[in-house]
C-alpha positions as CSV (number, residue, x, y, z in Angstrom):
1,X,236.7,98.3,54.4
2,X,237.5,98.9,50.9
3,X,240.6,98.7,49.5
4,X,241.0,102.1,48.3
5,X,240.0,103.9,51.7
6,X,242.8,101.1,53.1
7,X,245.4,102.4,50.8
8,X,244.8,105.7,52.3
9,X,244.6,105.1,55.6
10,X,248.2,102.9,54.7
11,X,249.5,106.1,52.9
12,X,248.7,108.8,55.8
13,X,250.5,106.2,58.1
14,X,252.9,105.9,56.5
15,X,253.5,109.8,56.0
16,X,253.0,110.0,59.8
17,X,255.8,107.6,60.4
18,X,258.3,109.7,58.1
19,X,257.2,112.8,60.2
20,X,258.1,111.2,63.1
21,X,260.5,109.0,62.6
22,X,262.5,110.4,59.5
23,X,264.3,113.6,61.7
24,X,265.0,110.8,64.4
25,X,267.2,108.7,61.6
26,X,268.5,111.4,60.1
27,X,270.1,113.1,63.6
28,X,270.5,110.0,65.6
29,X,272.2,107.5,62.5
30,X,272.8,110.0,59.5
31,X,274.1,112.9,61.2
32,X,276.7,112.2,63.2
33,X,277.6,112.8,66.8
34,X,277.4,115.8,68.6
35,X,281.2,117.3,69.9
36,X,282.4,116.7,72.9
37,X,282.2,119.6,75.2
38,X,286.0,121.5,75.3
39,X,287.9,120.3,78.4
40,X,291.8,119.7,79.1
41,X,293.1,116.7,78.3
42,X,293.2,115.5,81.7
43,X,290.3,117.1,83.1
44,X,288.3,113.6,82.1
45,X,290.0,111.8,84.7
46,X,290.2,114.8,87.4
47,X,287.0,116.3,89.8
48,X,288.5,119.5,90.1
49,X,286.3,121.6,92.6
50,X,285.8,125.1,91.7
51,X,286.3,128.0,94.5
52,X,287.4,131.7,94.1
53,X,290.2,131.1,95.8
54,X,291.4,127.9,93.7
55,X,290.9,124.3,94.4
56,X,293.8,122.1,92.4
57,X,293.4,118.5,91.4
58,X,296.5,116.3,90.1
59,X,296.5,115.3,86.3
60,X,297.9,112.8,84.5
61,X,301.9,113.2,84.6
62,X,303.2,114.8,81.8
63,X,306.9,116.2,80.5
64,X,307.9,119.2,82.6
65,X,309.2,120.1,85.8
66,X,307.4,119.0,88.2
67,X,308.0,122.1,90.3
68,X,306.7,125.7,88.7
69,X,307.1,128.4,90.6
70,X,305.6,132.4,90.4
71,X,308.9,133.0,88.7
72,X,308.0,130.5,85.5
73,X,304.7,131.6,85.2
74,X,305.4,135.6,85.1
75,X,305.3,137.5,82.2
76,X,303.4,137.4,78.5
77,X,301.5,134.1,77.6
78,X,300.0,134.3,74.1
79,X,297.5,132.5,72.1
80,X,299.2,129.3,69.9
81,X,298.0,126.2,68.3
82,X,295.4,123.7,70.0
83,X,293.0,126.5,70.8
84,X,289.3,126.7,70.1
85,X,286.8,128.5,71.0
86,X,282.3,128.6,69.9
87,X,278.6,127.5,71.2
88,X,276.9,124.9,71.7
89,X,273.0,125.4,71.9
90,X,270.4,123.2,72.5
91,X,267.7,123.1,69.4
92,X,264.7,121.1,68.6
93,X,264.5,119.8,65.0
94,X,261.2,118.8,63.8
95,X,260.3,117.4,67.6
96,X,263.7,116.1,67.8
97,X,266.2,117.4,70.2
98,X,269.7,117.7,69.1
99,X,272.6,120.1,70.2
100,X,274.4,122.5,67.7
101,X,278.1,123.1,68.1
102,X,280.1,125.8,66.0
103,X,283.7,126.1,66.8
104,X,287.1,127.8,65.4
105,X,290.4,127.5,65.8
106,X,291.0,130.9,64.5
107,X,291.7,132.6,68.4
108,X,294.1,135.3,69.1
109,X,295.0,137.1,72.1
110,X,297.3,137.1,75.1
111,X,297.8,136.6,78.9
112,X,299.6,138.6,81.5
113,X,301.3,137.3,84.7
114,X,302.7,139.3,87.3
115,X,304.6,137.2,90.0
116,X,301.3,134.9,91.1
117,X,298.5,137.3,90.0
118,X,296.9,136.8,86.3
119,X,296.7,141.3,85.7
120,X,295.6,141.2,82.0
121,X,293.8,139.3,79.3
122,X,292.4,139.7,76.2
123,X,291.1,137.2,73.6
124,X,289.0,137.4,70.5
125,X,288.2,135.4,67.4
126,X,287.0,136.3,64.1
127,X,283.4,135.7,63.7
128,X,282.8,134.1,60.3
129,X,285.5,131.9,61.2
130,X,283.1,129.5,63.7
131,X,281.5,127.1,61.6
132,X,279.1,124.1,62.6
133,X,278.9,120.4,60.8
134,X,276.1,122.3,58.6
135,X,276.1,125.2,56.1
136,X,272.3,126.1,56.5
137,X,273.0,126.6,59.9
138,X,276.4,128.9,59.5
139,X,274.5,131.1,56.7
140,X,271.8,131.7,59.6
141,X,274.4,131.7,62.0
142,X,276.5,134.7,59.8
143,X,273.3,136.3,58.6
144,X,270.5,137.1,60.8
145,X,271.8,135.6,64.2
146,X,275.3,137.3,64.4
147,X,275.0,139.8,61.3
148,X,279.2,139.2,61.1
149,X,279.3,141.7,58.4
150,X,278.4,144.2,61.0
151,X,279.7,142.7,64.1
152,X,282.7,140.6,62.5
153,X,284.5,140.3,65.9
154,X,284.0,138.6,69.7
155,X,285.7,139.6,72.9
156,X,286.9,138.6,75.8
157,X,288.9,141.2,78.4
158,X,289.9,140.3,82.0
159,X,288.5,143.3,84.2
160,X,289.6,141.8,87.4
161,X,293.1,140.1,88.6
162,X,293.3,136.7,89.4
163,X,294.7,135.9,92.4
164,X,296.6,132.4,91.1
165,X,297.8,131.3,95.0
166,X,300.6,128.9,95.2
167,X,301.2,128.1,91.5
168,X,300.2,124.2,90.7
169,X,302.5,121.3,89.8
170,X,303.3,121.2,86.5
171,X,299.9,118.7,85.0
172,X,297.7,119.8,87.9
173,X,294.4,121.2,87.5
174,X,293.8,124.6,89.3
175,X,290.0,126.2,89.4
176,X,289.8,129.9,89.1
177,X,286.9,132.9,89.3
178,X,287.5,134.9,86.3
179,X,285.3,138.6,86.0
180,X,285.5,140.2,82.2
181,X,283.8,142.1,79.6
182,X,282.2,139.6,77.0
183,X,281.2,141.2,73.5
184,X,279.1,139.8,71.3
185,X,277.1,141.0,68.0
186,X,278.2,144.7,69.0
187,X,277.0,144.8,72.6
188,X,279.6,144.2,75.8
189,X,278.4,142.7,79.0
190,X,280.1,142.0,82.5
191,X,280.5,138.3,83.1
192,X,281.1,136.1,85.6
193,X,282.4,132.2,85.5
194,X,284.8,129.9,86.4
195,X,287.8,128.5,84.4
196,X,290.0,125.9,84.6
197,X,294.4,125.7,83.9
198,X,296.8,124.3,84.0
199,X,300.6,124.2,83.4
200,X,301.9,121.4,81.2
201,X,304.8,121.0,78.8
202,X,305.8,124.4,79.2
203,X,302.2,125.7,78.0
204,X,299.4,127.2,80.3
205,X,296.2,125.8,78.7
206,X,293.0,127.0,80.4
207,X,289.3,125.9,79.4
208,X,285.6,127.1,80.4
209,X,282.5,127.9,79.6
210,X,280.4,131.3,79.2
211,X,276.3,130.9,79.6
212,X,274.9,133.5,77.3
213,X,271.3,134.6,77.0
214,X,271.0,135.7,73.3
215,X,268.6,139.0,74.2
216,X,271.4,140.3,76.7
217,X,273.4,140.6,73.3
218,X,270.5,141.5,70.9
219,X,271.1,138.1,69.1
220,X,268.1,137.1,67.3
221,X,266.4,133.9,68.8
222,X,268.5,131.0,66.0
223,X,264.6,129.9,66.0
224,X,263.8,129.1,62.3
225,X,260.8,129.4,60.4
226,X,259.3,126.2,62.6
227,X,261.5,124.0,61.5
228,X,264.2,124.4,64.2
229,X,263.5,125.2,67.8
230,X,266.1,126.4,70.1
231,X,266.1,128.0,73.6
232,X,266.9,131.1,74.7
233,X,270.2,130.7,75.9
234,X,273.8,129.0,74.7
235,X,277.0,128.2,76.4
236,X,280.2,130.1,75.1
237,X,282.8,127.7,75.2
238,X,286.6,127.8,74.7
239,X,289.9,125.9,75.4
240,X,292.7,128.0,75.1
241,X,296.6,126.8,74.8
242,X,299.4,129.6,75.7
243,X,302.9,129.8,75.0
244,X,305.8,132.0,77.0
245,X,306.2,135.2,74.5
């Protein structure tokens, strides 16, 4: 073999290498590690069962009576600091999968309790205010995804009550069925899906998730030009931490 026709063969090699290998450095040693899903800080070390009815698993111990009762809990919960809510979607770049994660901290809204029944809820964050660990990705995201110029505002509104049961021990876990209206990019749907709370230090923090399939909103596929792949479907996700108004 000649060297020349060597040198080539080494080159395209080479290149191939880079193709493959170069996205796999760049996510896996260069570009940090994905977010942790949002859960409450003691969910790690509970298995809470979900159930409509409500299924309660003790938490770590925490400041706080230990007994709460329908009487602490009634009345106007709104949204404070330590809340977040954004997506996480599942993408493929350049054959590599990876997981993208916008969030904000930007939430407002409040929460309604009447004796042991959750009556009212609403929540919603500013749009252009969920960002990502990339800049390409929030232009597309605030662009042609989510058009926030037009749509600058998601939604969340309880549409059922929620029958709380006997009211948990302060740091105890309790799974609820939640029903609302969710609305996205200018388009409201009816949704379904379980959330977690509980009461600690005087604050009711509650956390979940929302699967959304992007053509049930009109959101453009975040599919880009080849070079990122994603599916057709993200989670909505959101840990939210009220205080007594």
């Amino acid at each position: 073999m000649s060297r020349p026709l060597r040198w080539i063969i080494g080159v395209v090699v080479v290149l191939a290498v880079l193709a493959v290998g170069g996205p796999f450095l760049y996510i896996h040693f260069f570009n940090g590690s994905t977010p942790a899903a949002l859960t409450l800080p003691t969910a790690a070390s509970s298995a809470a069962a979900s159930s409509t009815a409500g299924s309660s698993t003790a938490g770590s111990s925490t400041a706080g009576p230990s007994t709460v009762t329908s009487s602490t809990v009634a009345g106007t919960w709104t949204v404070t600091t330590g809340s977040a809510v954004g997506y996480r979607v599942n993408e493929v770049l350049l054959g590599q999968n990876t997981t993208a994660v916008g969030r904000s901290s930007d939430v407002t809204g409040h929460l309604t309790i009447d004796g042991s029944t959750a009556t009212a809820a609403t929540f919603s964050v500013p749009m252009d205010t969920i960002h990502s660990d990339k800049s390409q990705r929030d232009a597309q995201f605030d662009g042609r995804i989510m058009n926030v110029s037009q749509y600058p505002t998601g939604t969340f509104a309880l549409t059922q009550p929620i029958d709380l049961g006997t009211i948990p021990a302060n740091g105890t876990i309790k799974d609820y069925a939640a029903h609302g209206n969710l609305t996205l990019h200018g388009t409201t749907k009816a949704v379904t899906f379980t959330l977690a709370a509980e009461i600690k230090n005087g604050q009711i923090e509650v956390q979940g998730d929302i699967p959304v399939l992007f053509s049930d909103y009109s959101i453009q596929n975040p599919s880009f030009a080849g070079f990122v792949t994603t599916q057709d479907h993200g989670t909505l996700e959101f840990l939210l931490v009220l205080a007594h108004a």
